[in-house]
Structures are given as C-alpha cells and as structure tokens.
Backbone bond lengths (Angstrom), bond angles and torsions (degrees), N, CA, C in turn:
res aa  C-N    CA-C-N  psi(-1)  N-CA   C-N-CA  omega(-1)  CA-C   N-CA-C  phi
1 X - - - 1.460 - - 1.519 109.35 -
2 X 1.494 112.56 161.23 1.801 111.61 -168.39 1.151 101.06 172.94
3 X 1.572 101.02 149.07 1.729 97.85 -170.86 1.156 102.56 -115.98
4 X 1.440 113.70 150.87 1.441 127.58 -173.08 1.959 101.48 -113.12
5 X 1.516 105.57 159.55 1.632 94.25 178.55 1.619 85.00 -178.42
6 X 1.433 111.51 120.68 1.679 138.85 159.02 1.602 110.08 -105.50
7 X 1.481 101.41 150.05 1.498 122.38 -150.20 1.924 108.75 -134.48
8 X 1.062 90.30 137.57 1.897 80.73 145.00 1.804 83.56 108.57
9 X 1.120 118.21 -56.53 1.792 127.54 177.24 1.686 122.97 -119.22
10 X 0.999 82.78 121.81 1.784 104.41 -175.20 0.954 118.89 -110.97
11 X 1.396 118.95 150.01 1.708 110.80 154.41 1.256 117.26 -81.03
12 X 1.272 115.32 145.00 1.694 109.80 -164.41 1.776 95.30 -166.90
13 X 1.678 100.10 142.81 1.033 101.86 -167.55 1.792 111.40 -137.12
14 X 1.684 113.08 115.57 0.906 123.67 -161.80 1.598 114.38 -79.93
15 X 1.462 120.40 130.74 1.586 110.93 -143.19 1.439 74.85 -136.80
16 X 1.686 109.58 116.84 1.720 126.77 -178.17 1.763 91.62 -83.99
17 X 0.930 104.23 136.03 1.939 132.38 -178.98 1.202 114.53 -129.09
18 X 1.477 132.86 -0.11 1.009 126.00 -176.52 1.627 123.69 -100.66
19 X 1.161 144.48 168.14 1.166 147.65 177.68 0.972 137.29 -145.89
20 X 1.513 137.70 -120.31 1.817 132.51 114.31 1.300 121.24 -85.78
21 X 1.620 126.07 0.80 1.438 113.09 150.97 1.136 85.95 -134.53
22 X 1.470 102.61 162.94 1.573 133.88 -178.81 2.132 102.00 -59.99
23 X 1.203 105.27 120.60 1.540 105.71 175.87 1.653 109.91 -120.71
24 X 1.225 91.34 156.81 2.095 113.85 174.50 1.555 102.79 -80.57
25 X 1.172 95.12 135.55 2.090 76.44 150.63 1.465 138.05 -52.84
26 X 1.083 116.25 -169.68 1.679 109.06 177.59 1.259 104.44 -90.86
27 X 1.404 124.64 145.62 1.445 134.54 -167.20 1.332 120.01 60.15
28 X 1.749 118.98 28.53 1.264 114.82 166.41 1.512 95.22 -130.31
29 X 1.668 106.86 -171.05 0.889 127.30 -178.08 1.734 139.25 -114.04
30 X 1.486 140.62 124.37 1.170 91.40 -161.73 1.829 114.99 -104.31
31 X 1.183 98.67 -174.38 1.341 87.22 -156.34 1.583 115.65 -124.39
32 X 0.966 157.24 -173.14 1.755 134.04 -149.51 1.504 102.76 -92.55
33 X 1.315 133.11 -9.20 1.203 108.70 175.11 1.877 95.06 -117.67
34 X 1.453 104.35 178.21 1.507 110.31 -175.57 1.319 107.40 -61.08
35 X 1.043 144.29 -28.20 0.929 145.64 -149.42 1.882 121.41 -123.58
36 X 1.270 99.43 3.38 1.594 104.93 161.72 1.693 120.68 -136.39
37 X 1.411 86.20 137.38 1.298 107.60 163.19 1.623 130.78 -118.05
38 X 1.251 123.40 135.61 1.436 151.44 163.09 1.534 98.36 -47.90
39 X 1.600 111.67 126.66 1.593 113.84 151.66 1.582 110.75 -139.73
40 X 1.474 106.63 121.07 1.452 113.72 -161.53 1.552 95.90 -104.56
41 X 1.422 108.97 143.93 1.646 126.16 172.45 1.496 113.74 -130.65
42 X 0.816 105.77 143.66 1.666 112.59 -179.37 1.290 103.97 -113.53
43 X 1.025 128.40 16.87 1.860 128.07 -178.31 1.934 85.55 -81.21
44 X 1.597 105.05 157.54 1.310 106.95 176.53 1.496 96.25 -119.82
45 X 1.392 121.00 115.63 1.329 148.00 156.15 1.292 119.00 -128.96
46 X 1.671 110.21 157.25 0.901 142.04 158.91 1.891 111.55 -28.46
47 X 1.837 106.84 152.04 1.026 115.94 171.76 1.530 121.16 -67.78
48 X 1.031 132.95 -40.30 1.209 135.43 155.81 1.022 125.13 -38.27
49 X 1.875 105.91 -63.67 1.687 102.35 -179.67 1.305 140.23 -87.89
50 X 1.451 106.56 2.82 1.664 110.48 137.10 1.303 128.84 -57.88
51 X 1.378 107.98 -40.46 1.420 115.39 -177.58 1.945 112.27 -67.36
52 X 1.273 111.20 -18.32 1.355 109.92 -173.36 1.769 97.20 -98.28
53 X 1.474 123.55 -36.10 1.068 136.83 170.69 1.910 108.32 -48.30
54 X 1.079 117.05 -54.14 1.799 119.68 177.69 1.382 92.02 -81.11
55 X 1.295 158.97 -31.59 1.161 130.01 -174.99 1.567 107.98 -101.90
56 X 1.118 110.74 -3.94 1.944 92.81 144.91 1.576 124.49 -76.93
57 X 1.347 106.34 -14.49 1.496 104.31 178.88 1.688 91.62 -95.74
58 X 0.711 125.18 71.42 1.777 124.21 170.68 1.794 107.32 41.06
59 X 1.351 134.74 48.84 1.389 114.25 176.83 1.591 107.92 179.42
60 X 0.933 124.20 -161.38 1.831 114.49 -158.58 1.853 89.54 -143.10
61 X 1.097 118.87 153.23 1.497 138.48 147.82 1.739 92.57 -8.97
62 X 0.996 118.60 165.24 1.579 126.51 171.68 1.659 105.68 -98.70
63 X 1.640 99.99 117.08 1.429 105.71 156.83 1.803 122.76 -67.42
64 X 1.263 115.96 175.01 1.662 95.05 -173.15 1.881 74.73 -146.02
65 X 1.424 115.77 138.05 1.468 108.68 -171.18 1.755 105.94 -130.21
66 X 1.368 100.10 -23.55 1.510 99.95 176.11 1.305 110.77 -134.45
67 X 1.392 138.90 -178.98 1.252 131.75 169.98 1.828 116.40 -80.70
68 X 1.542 123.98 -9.28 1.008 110.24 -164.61 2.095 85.61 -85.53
69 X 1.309 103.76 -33.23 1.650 96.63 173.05 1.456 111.72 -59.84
70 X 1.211 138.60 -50.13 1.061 148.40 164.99 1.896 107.01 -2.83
71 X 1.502 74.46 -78.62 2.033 99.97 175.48 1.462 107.87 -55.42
72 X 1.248 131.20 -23.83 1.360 136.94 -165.50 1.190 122.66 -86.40
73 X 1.758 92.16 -33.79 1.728 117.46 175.81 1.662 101.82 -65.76
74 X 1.684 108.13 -60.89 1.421 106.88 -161.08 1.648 115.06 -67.35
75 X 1.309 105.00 -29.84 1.865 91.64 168.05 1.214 107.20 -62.87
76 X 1.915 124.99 -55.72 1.602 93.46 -155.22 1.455 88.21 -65.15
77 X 1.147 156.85 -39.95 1.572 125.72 -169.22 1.563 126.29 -42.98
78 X 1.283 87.75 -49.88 1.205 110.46 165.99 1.554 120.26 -15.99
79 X 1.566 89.78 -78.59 1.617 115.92 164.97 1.375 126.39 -46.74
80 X 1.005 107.15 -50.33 1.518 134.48 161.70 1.741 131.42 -39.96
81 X 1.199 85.75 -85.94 1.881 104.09 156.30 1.063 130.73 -135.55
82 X 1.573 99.15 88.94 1.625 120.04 -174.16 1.521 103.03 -37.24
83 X 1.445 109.97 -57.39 1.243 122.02 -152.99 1.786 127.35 -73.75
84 X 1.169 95.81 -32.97 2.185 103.48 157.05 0.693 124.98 -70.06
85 X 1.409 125.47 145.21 1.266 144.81 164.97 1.260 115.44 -38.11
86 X 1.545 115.71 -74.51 1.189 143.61 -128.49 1.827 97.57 -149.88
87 X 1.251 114.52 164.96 1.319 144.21 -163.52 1.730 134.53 -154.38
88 X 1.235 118.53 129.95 1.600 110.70 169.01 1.040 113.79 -78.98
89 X 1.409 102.72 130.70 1.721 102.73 161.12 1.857 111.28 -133.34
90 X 0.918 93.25 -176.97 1.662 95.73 -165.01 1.703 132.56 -72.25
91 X 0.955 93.94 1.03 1.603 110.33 156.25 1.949 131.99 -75.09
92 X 1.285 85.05 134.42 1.670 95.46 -153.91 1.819 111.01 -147.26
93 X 1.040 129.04 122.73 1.684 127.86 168.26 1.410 96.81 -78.61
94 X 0.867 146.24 -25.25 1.578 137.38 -164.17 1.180 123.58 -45.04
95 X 1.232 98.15 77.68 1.891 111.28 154.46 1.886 110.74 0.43
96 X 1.495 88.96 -86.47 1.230 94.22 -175.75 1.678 139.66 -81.37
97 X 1.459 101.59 12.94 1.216 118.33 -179.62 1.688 99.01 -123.96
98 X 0.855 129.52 -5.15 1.363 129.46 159.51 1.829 116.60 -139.76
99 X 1.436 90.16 105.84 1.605 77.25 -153.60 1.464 95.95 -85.39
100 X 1.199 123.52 -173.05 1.195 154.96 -157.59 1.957 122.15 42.76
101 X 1.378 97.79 -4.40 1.538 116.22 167.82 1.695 107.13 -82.34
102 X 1.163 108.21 107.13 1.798 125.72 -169.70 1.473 84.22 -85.21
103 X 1.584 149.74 102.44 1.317 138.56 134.32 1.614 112.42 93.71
104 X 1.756 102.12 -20.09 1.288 121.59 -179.39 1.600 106.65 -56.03
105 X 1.658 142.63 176.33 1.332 137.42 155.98 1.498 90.48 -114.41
106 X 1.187 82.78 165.13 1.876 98.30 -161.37 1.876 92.04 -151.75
107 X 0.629 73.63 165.42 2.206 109.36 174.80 1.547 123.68 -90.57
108 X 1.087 138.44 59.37 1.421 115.97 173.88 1.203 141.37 14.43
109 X 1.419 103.43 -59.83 1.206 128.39 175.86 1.286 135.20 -71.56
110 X 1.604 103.54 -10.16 1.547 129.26 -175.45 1.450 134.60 87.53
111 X 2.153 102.01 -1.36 1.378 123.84 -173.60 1.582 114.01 -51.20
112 X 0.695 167.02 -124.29 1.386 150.29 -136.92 1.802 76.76 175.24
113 X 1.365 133.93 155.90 1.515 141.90 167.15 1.289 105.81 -96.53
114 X 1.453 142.55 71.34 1.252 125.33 -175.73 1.562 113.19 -111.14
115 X 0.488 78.55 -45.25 1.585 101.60 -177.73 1.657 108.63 -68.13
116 X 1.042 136.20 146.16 1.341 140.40 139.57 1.637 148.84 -176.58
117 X 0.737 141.95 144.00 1.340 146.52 -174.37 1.490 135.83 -71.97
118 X 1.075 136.12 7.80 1.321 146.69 -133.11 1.712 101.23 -79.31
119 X 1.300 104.72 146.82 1.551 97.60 167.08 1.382 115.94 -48.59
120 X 1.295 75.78 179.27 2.108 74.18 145.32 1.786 121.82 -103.83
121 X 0.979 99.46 164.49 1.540 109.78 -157.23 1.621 119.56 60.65
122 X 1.350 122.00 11.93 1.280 124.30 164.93 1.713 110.54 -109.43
123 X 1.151 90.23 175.40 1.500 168.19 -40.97 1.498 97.31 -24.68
124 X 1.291 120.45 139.16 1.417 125.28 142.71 1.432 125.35 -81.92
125 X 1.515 130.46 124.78 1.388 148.88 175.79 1.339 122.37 -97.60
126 X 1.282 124.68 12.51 1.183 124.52 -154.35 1.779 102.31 -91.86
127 X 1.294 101.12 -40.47 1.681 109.80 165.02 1.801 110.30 -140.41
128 X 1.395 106.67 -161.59 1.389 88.82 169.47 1.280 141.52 -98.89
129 X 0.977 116.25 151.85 1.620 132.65 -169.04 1.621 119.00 -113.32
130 X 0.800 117.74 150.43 1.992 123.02 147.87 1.666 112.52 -120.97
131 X 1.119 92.33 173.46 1.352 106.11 -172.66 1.587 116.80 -102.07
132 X 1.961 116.86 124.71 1.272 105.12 162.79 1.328 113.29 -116.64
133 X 1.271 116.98 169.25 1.508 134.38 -176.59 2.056 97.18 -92.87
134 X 1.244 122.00 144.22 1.730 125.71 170.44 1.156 90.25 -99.42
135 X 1.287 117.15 153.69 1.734 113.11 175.92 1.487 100.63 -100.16
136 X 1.658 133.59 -26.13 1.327 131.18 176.69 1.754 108.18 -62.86
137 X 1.168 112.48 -75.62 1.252 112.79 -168.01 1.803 123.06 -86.70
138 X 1.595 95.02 9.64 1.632 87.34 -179.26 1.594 112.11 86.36
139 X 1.348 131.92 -44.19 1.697 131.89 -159.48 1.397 93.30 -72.33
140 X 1.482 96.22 173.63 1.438 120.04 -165.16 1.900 80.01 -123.87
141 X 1.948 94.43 169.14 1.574 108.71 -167.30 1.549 76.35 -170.32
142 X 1.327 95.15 127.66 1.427 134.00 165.26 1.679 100.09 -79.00
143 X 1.206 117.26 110.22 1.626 122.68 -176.46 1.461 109.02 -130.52
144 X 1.287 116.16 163.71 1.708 121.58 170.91 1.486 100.26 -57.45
145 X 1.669 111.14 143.09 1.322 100.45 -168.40 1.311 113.57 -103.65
146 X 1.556 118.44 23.27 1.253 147.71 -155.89 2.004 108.72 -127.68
147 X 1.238 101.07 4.36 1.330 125.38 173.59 1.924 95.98 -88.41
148 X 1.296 102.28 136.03 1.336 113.01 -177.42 1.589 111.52 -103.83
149 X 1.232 108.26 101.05 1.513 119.78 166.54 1.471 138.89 -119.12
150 X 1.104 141.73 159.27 1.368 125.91 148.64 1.356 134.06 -47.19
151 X 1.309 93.11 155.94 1.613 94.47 -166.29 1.619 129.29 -107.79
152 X 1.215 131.90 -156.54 1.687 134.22 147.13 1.449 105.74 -158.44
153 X 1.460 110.70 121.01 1.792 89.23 166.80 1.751 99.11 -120.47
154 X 1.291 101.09 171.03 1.134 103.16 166.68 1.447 134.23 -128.13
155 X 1.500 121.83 138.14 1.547 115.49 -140.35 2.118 94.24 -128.28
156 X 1.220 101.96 161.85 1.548 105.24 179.93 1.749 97.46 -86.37
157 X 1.373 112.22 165.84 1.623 122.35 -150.00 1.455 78.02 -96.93
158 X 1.264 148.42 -19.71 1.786 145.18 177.36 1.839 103.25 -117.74
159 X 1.010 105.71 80.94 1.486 131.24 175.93 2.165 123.46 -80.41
160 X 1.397 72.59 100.35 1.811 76.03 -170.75 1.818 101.94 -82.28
161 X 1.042 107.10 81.77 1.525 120.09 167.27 1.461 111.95 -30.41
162 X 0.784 150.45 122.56 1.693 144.60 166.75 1.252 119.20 -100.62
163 X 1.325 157.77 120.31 1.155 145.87 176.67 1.615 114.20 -134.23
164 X 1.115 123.41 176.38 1.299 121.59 -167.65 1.366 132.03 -125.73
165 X 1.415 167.97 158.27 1.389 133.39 -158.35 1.770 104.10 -90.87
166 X 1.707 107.92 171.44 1.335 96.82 -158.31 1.741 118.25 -54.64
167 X 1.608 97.18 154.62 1.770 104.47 170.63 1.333 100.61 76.90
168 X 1.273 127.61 -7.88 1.560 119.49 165.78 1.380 127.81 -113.39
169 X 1.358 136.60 130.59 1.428 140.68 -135.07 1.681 105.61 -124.03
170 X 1.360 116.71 109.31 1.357 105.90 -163.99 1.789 99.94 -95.15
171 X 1.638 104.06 157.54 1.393 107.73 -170.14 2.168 92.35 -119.44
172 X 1.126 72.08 135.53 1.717 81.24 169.36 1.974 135.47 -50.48
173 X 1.686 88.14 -40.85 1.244 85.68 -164.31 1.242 117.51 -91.82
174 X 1.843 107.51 -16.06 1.639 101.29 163.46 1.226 105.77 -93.29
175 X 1.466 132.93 5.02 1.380 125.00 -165.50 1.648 134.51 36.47
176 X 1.756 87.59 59.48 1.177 98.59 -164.76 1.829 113.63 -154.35
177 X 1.328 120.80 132.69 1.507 110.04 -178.32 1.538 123.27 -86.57
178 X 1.266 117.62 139.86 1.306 138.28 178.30 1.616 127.13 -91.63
179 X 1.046 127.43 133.53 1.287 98.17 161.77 1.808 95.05 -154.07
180 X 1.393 114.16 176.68 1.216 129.48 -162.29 1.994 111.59 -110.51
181 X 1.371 120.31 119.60 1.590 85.98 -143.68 2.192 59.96 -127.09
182 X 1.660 80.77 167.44 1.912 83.49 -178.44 1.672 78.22 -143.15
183 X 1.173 122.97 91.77 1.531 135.94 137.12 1.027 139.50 -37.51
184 X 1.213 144.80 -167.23 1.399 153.32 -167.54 2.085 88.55 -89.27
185 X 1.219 85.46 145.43 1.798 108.42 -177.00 1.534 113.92 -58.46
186 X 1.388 140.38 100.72 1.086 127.54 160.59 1.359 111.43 114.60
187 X 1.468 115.65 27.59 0.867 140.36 -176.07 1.814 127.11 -67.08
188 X 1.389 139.79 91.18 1.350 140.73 -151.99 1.019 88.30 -72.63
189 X 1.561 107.25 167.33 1.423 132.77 173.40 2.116 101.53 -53.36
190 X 0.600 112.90 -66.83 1.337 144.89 -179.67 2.092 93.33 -30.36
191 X 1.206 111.84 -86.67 1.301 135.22 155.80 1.585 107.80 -18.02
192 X 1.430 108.74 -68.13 1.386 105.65 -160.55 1.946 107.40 -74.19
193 X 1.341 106.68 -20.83 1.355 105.54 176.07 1.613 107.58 -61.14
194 X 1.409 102.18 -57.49 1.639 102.32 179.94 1.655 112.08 -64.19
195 X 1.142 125.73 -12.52 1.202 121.60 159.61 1.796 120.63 -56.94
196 X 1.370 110.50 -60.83 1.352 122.40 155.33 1.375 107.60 -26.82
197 X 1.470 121.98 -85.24 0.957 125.81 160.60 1.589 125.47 32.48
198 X 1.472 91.26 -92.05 1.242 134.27 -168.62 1.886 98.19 -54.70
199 X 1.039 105.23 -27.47 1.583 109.90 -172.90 1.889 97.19 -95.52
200 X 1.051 104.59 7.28 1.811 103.92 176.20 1.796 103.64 76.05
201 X 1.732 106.82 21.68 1.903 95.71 -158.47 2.129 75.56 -124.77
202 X 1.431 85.86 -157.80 1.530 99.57 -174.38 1.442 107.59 -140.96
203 X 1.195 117.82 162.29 1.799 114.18 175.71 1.590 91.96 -76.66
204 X 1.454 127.91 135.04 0.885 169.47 140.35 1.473 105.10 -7.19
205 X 1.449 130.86 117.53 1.540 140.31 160.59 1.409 100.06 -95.97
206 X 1.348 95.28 -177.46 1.527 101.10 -150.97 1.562 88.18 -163.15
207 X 1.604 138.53 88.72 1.316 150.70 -132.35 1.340 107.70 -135.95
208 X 1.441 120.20 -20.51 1.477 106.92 -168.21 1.872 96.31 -170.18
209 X 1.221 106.07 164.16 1.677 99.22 175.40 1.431 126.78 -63.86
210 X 1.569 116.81 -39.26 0.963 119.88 148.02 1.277 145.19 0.45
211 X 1.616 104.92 -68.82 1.324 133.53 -164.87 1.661 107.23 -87.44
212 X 1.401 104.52 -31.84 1.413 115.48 -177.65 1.650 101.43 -70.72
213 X 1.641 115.42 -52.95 1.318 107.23 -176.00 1.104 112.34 -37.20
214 X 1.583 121.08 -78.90 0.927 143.02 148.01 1.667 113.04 26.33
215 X 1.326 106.65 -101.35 1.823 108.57 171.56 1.569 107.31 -77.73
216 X 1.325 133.07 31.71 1.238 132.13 118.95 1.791 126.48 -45.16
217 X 1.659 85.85 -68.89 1.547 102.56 168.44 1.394 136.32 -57.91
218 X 1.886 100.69 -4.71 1.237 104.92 -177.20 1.412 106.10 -100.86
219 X 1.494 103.48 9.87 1.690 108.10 -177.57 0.846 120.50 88.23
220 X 1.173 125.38 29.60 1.802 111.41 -162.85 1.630 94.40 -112.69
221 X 1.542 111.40 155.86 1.271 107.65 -123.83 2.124 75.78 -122.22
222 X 1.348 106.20 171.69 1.366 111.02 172.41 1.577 110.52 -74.96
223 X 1.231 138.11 10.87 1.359 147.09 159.06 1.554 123.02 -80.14
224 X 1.212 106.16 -26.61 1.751 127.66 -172.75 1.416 104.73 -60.50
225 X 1.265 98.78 124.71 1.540 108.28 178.57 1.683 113.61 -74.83
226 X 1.040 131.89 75.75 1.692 132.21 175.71 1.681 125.42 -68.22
227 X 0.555 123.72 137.19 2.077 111.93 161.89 1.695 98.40 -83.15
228 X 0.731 109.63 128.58 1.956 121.64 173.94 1.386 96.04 -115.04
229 X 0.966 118.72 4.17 1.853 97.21 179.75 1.532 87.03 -82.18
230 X 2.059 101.34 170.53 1.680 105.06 -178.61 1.617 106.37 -120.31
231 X 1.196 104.36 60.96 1.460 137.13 -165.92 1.625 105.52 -78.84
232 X 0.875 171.70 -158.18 1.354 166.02 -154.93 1.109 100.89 -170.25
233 X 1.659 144.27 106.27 1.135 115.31 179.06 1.838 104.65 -134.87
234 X 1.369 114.82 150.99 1.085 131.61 -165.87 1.568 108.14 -77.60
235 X 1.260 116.57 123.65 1.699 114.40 -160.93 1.314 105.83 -122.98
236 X 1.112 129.31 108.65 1.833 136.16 178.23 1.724 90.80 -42.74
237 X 1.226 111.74 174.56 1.188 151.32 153.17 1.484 121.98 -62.37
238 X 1.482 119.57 129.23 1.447 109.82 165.54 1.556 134.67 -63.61
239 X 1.290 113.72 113.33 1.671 112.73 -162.58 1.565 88.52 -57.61
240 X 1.452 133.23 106.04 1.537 126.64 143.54 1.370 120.60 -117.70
241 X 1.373 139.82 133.76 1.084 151.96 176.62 1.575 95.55 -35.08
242 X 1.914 128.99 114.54 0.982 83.52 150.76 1.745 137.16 -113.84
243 X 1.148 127.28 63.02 1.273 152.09 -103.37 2.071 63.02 -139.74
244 X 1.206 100.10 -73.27 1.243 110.53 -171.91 1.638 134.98 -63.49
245 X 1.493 127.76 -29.57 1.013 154.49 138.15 1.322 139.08 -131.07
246 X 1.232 121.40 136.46 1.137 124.39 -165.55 1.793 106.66 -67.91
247 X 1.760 101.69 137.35 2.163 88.29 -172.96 1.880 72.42 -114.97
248 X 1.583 90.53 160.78 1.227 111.78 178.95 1.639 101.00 -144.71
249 X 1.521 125.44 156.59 1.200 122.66 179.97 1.210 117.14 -84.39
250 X 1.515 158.26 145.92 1.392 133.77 -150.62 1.729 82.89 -138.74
C-alpha cells in the first residue's frame, strides 16, 4: 500500500453568493462583515480534524478578533448546538502545527492574536493546546487538542470549493489531492512511484506536520511506501476531463 497525491490543478467549483445583499451559503451563517460566514457542526472531533474539515470547504476553524465577534460566535452556536458546552475554534500554540510560532497562539486563519478571552489561569503553555470557546460564559480554555468536540469554522460568502476526482481527497494546505492506492503485492519504492505515476500523481512527500497528520487520518498505515526526503518535486496535473468541470489553478 502507498499514497499517491498531484498538485497545482483541481477540480473546483465556483459557487456565485452574491445578490443585492451580500449572502452565506445554505446552512451557514452570516457574519458581521460582507464577506464572512459561520459554519456550525455538531459532529464531535478532534482539534485538528475540524480544522482539516473547514479548510476543505474553503476556510479555517473560526478566528474570534474582537469581543463584539466573540458575542456573535456564541449565539450562532448557540443556534447551532444548543446542546454543548463548549466548541473548537481556531486557536492553537502548536509548535508543530503552526510553524514558526515558538509557544506563541496564533489564528489559523492568519488573523493577527489580539484580542482574547481566556479564563483565568489560561492559556496554558506548558505543552500543546488548542483553543475552545464555553458557550455559558463566553471564555476560551486551552484544552488537549485531541479532545473530540464540535466545532465552528469560518468561510468567505464566495467559496471556491475544491474537490478532487473520485476516491481522492484533497487537503487545503498543500492544495493538492491524495489518495491511498493498494497495487500489485510487493511493490519497491522505485515501482510504486511509477505506479503513481501512471495515475498522472507522484508518491507522496511528507514536508511539514501538518501534512503528516493529515495522511495519518487518511489511514495510511506504517507499511506505506512514502518519499520523506524534502526534495522539491515537480507534480503533473490531475488528468480530469475538463468537459466535465471546470479546473482552475488555486
């Protein structure tokens, strides 16, 4: 088994939101400026895999930047999921999931950290954390980010969907699809690349923590043939009809 993953062209599908007032998609929310919307889930996962979950839909965990968002967040939750406590949102110390932030909390999304809410006696720094929202009192709590909760992310009101052709699962942050292929038995390193190949993709690097979580979650097993070197490598295009969807470069 070995994972294959091509880059650079996607299928992706441009979804008009506009009108005479600025609109959300359906089943979101909108949010104080024209251009954001709220999408609430009640599935209970992990901090991570919300975070990979909103950035396949074009957008990151929800940053929170002032207090009047703050208040804005906890109703639509509110609305959302009456029934939890608590919530992920896009705040995170993670070293290795946000790199170049030493212990610092940071934004997903790249918002600036200014603002914040913290209990008291939080944030904790001592290892890593993410950030949740309480739905009673508004504060934030630095929690294991491996605790499974509901989520909020927040997405732009003109959302370039990206998707990938079937059985392959595209990830946001390399902007690029993956998939998990189980070949002929006994397959060398060597072999299984040109196997990839053959699908117009490449055997799979592995560049940052991120990326590793990532095809963690895609199952891939300690048998998987990977390239781990941080080699630069030149990745064809996904062969998709485009007859059938329009690909755009993202």
């Amino acid at each position: 088994m070995f994972l294959c993953f091509a880059r650079d062209k996607v299928l992706s599908q441009l979804i008009p939101l506009f009108g005479l007032c600025p609109t959300c998609p359906a089943g979101t929310f909108q949010g104080q400026t024209p251009n954001t919307c709220y999408l609430i889930n009640s599935t209970l996962v992990t901090w991570y895999e919300a975070e990979i979950f909103c950035e396949q839909r074009g957008g990151h965990l929800t940053s929170i930047i002032s207090v009047f968002e703050n208040q804005l967040v906890l109703d639509i939750a509110e609305a959302g999921i009456p029934n939890s406590d608590d919530y992920w949102i896009g705040g995170d110390n993670n070293v290795e999931f946000s790199p170049g932030y030493i212990g610092n909390w940071v934004w997903t999304d790249g918002k600036e950290f200014k603002y914040n809410n913290w209990v008291s006696g939080n944030p904790l720094n001592d290892s890593i954390y993410c950030a949740s929202l309480h739905k009673t009192s508004g504060s934030w709590y630095s929690q294991n980010c491996t605790i499974a909760k509901p989520f909020i992310c927040k997405l732009p009101e003109v959302a370039v969907i990206p998707s990938c052709p079937t059985d392959w699962t595209y990830y946001g942050v390399t902007k690029s699809c993956y998939q998990v292929l189980y070949g002929p038995n006994s397959l060398d390193f060597v072999m299984a690349k040109k196997y990839c190949e053959g699908f117009n993709s490449t055997l799979a690097s592995i560049h940052s923590p991120q990326e590793n979580y990532f095809v963690a979650e895609a199952d891939v097993t300690d048998a998987t043939d990977i390239d781990v070197t941080d080699a630069k490598i030149d990745v064809a295009e996904v062969d998709v009809p485009t007859s059938i969807l329009q690909t755009i470069t993202l």
